[in-house]
N, C-alpha and C positions, 0 to 999 in steps of 0.2 A: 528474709529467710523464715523469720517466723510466721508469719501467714503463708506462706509455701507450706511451712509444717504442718500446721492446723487445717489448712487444705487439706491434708492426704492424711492427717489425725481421724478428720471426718470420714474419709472412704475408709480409714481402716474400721470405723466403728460401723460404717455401715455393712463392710462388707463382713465382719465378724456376726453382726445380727443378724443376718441374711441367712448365712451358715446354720448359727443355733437356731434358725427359724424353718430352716429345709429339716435338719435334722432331726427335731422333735415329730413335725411333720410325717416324714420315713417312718420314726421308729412307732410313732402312732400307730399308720394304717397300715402299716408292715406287720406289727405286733399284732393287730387288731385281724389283720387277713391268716396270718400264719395261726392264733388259734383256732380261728374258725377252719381252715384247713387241715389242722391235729382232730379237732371234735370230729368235721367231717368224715376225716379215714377212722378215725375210732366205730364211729355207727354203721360205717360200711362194714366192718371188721366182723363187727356185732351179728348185723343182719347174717353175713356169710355163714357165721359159727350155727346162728339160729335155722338157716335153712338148711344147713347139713346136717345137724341133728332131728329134725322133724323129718327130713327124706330119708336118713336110715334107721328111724323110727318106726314107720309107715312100710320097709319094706318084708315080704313075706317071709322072705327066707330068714333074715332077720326071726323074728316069732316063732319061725319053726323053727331053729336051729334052739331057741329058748324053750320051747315046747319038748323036744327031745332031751335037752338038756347036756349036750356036747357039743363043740364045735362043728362045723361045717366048713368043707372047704370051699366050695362053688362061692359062699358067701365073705369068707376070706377073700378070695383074691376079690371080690366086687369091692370089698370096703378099701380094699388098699390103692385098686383102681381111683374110686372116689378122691382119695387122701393125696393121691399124686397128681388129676385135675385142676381140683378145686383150691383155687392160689389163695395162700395166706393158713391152710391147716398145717398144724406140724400132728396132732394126732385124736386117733378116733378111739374111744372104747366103749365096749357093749359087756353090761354084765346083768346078772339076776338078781332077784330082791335080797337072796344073800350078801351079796356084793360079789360073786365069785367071776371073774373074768371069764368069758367067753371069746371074747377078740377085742386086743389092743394094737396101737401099729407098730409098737415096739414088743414083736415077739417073744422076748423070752421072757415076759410078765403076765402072759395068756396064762390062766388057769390059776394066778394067782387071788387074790383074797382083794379087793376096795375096801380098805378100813378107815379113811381118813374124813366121812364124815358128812359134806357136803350131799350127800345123795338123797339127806333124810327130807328133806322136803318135794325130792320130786318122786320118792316111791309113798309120801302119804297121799300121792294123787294132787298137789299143785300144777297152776300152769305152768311152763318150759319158764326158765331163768338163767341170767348168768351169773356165775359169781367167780372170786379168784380163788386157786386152791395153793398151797406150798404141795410142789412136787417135789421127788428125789432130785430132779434137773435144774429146782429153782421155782419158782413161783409161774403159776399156769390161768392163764385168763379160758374160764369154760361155760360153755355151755352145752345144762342141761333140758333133756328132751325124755318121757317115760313111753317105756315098750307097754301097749295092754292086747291082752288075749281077746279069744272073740269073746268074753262076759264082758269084758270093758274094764278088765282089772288090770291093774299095773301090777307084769310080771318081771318087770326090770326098767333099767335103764341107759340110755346113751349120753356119752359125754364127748362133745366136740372142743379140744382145746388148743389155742394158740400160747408160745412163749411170751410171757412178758418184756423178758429181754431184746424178744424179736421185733416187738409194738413198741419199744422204748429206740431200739437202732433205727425205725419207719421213722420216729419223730423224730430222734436227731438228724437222721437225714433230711428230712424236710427246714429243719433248722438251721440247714446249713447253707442249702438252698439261697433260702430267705437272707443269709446274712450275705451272701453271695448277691445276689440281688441289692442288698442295702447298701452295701462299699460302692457299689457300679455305680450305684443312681445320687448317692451321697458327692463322687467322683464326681459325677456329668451334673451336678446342681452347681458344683464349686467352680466347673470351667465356666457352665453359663452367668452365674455369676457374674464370675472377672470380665466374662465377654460381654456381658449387661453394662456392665459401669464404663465398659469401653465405647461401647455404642453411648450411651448419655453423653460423656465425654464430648466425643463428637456433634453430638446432635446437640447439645448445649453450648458450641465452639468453644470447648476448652472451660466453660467455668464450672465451678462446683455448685450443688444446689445452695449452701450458704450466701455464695456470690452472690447465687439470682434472688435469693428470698433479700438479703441486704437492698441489692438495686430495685428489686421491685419495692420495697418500702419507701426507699429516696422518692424514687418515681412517683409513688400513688401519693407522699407529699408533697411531692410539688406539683399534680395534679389537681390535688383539690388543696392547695392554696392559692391559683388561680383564679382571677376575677373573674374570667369569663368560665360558661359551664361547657364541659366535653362528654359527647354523646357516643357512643362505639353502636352503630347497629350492624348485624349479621348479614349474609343474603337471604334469609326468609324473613328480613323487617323487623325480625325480636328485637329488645334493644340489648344489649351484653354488659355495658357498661356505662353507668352515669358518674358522674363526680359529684361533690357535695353543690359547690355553685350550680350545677344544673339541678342538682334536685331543689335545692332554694327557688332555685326561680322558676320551677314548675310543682311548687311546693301546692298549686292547689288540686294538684292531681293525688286521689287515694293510694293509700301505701306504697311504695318504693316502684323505679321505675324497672328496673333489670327486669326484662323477662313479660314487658307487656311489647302492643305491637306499636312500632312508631308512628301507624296514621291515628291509633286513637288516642295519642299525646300530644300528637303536631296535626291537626288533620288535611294546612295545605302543603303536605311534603311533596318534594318533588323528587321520592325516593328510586319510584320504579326509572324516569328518566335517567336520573342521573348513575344507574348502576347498569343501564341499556346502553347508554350513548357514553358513558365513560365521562359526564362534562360537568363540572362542578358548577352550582348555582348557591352565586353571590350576594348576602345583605338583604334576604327576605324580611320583611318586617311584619312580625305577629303578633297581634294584639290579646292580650290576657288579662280580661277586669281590668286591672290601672296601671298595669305594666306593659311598656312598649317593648320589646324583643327582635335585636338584629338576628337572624338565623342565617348560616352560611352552610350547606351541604358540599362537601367533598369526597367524590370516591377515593375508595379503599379497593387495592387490587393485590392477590394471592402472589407468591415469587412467579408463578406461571403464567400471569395477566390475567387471570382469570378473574372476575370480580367478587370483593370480599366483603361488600357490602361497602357503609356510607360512614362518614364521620360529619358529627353535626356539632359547630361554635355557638353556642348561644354568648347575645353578651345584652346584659339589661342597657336598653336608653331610655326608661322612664327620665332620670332625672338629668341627663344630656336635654331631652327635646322639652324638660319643660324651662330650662335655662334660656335654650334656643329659643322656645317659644316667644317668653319673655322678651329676648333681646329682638328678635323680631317683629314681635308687637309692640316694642317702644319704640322702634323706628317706626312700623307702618302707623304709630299714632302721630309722630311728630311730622312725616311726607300729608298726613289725612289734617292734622290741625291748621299745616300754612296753605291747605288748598281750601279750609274751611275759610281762614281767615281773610282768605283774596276777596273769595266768594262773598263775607258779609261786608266787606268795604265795599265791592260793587251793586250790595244789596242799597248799603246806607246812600250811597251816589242816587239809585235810583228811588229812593223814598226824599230823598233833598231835592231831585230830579218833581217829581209829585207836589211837595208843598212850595217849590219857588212856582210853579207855574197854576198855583189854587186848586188843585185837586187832592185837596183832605181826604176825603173818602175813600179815592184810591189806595191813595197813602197808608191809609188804615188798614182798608183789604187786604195789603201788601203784608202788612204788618203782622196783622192774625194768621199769614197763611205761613210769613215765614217761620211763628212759630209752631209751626207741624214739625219744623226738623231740630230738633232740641241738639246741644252737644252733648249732651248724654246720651243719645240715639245715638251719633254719629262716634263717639267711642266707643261704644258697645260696636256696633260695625267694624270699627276698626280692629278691634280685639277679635272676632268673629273671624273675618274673611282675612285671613294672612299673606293670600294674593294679591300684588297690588291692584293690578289691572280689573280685577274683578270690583275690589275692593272702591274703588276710584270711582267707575261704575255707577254701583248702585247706590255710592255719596251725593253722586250728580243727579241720579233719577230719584232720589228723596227731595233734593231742593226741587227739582222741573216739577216734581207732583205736587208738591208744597204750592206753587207758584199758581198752580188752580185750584186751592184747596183739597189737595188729595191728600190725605195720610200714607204715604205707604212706610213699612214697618218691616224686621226682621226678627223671621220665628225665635221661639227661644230654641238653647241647644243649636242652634246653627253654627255652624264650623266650615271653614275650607283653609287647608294647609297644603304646602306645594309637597309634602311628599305623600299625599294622597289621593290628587291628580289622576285621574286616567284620561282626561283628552289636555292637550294641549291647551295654554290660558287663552287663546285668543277665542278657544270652541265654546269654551263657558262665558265669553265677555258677548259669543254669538248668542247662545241659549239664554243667560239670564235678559240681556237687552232687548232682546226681540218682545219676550215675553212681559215683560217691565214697561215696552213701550205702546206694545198691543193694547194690558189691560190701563195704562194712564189714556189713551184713548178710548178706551171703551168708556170708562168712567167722565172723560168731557163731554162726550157727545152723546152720554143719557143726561145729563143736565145734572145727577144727584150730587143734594149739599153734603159737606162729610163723609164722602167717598172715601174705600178703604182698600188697599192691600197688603197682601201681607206674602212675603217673599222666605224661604225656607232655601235652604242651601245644607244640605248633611253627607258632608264628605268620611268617610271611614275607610281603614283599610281596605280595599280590595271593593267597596261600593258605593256609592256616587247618587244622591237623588237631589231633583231643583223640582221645588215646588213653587208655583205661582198662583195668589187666587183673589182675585178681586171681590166689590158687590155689586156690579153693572146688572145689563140687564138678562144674561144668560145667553147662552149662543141656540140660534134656531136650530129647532130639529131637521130639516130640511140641509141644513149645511151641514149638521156633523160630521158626516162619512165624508166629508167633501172638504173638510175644512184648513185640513193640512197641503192642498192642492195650490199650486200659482195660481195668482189672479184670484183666488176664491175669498172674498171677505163681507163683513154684515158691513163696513163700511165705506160701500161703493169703490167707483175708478181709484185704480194707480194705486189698492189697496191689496193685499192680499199676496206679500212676497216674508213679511216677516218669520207666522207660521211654517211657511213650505222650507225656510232657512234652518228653521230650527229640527225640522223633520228631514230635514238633509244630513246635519250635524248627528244625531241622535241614529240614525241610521247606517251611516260611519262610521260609529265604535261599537255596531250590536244593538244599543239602547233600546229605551222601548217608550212611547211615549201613550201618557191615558189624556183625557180631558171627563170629567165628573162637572156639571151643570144641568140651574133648573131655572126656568124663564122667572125672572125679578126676582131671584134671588142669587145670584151670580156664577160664577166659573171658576175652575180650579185645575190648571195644566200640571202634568207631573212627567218628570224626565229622570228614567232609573237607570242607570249603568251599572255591568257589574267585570270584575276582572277580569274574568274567565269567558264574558261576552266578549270583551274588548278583542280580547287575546285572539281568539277563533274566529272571528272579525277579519281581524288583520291579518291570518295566518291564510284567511281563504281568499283574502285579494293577495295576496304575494303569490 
């Protein structure tokens, strides 16, 4: 009961401020409209009294009737004509510089005396003026206007004047108007009102804005107490709303995210998709300097189905994938050390193999070449290539090269982790061996002591590049455009399917492959993949 009460405590305060807030309002531009409407009719009033005294000023008879110095009737009835006309006069009077009456419209004051004063400035030859005079009948709003002869002298004057009391009944009528007007609209603010609060009512299903300010504060805390960050974008791609976890973990984008556009914070969103096709896309991983980033896009759709733009999960897996890492590099070290360790028991066989049957020398060449493959190399590989099969690989093409004195090596920075894969393991066990195995024969069969290669592997999100480069002797210019072809090889018959395999493989997912080479100074294959090849690749053989 008591938050029932304080519920409707609130509407009562609201709707009482609401009230004194129309009200002050009204009586404002009401007040504010209503004097300038009293001023208005006053100047109009003005002006009238002004041009009626300057027209019977100006008129002949007028003059002449002041000229002879008795009334006139012809000119009577025109001024009384005039005074029945012209709306807003109650009365006209024409007298001489004595002040003696000539014609008033209250006739039985003709021929009397104007002693009261007001005239003396418009017979010293002033311009026309109004002023207020005390009449017998009350106080007289007048204006005066001077008669002059043909010299140009003022031989009298006319006085056009309205009741005061009559200009004071104009304003309260118009005052009443006005307040007439003010109840009505005061009335029609206070239904809209109540009809306002009923509509919210509704459109907020029954809670009070207390409610909602309450729930939305729980809300936005336990929004942003969440580990992961939440992203709200619109349908024109603004973003609306970030949480604090999102903005942490896109903390190295300048000032606040609200209100910028989602591709230049995320720029491989897959926004326009997924707000076209209505289909949410799952577990993107975006890389940020030293942070790994799951991103999940889900549409958001209006009560109408219509689309309301995207909602985006981020959740940091920097320090998931380097755990992973870890635990998966101590496995692929300990699968790489008991394949090592077969490997130098069949080594030791064959160097016991050497000295039981007196060939020391061999024995020794065996010796020095095995060690080209250090277990230092071979952990560092293993740490490297987090696929096994690759990894296994190019363990085994370090010893076969060893075995003719070849070095081969792995670049620094090299990486392969299976969730950055874009061909299937067995396509890179294709690429790197072909390549691995082309240049240990190039290298045999120039004869060179301390032969070298050196093998690069740089897998990243979304691109993919395998470098291979020996120091042979260069591939002939006559074969380069050729080189990738079946059958085409610098090393005769039954040669020349490795290359064409690997330009088979690389051709499959979009790739691209270069070869950079110069005669006795060696060759260097390079195979680039990138996501968005892959994708359109695969999208145009389906």
């Amino acid at each position: 009961m008591r938050e029932k009460g304080s519920r409707y405590e609130m509407e009562h305060r609201l709707y009482l401020t609401m009230t004194v807030l129309v009200t002050v309002i009204l009586l404002c531009s009401l007040g504010f409209t209503l004097a300038m409407d009293i001023a208005r009719e006053r100047r109009a009033l003005d002006r009238r009294i002004t041009e009626a005294a300057a027209y019977v000023a100006e008129l002949r008879g007028v003059r002449n009737m002041l000229d002879a110095g008795y009334p006139d009737a012809e000119v009577t009835e025109q001024l009384e004509a005039i005074t029945e006309f012209v709306s807003g006069i109650d009365s006209i009077l024409i007298a001489d510089r004595k002040g003696l009456r000539f014609y008033q419209t209250s006739r039985h004051m003709a021929g009397d005396m104007y002693v009261y004063g007001s005239e003396a400035r418009i017979l010293k030859g002033t311009a026309p003026y109004i002023t207020t005079v005390d009449g017998t009948g009350g106080p007289l709003h007048c204006a005066f206007h001077g008669i002059k002869n043909g010299k140009g002298e003022t031989e009298g004057f006319v006085m056009v004047s309205v009741a005061v009391s009559k200009i004071t009944g104009q304003s309260r009528q118009i005052m009443l108007v006005y307040v007439a007007m003010f109840l009505a609209m005061l009335l029609l603010s206070i239904l809209l009102t109540g009809a306002f609060f009923r509509f919210q009512r509704s459109t907020l299903l029954g809670h009070e804005p207390t409610e909602l300010l309450s729930l939305y504060l729980r809300q936005d805390g336990v929004i942003n107490s969440l580990a992961e960050g939440i992203v709200s974008v619109g349908p024109n791609g603004k973003i609306l709303f970030a949480n604090k976890p999102a903005q942490a973990l896109l903390a190295g984008r300048e000032g606040g995210l609200v209100g910028k556009a989602l591709k230049e914070v995320f720029p491989e969103t897959h926004f326009d998709e997924v707000v076209r096709e209505g289909n949410a896309v799952m577990n993107q991983v975006y890389v940020q300097g030293d942070q790994t980033l799951l991103i999940s896009e889900l549409p958001v759709n209006e009560p109408d189905k219509r689309p309301g733009g995207v909602l985006l999960i981020l959740q940091d897996r920097t320090e998931a994938l380097r755990l992973s890492d870890e635990l998966s590099g101590a496995h692929n070290m300990m699968e790489t050390l008991r394949a090592f360790n077969h490997e130098f028991l069949n080594k030791l066989h064959i160097i016991l193999g050497y000295l039981q049957t007196g060939e020391i020398d061999r024995a020794k060449e065996f010796i020095i070449n095995s060690n080209l493959v250090s277990s230092q190399s071979v952990r560092d590989t293993a740490n490297a290539l987090r696929v096994s099969e690759v990894c296994a690989l190019v363990i085994g093409k370090m010893m076969h090269a060893a075995e003719s004195g070849i070095r081969l090596s792995l670049e620094p920075g090299s990486s392969l982790m299976e969730r950055d894969l874009l061909m299937e393991p067995r396509e890179y066990v294709t690429v790197v061996g072909n390549l691995l195995e082309n240049a240990i024969e190039e290298l045999k069969e120039s004869g060179e002591k301390n032969g070298e290669i050196r093998l690069g592997i740089f897998a990243k999100p979304g691109v993919n590049v395998i470098s291979c480069e020996d120091s042979g002797r260069g591939v002939n210019a006559e074969l380069l455009d050729h080189i990738f072809q079946r059958g085409v090889s610098t090393k005769g018959k039954n040669h020349g399917t490795g290359l064409y395999l690997v330009k088979q493989v690389a051709d499959k997912y979009g790739g691209e492959i270069s070869v950079e080479t110069e005669p006795g100074e060696g060759s260097c294959f390079t195979v680039s993949l990138t996501a968005l090849q892959s994708a359109e690749r695969r999208k145009g053989a389906e």
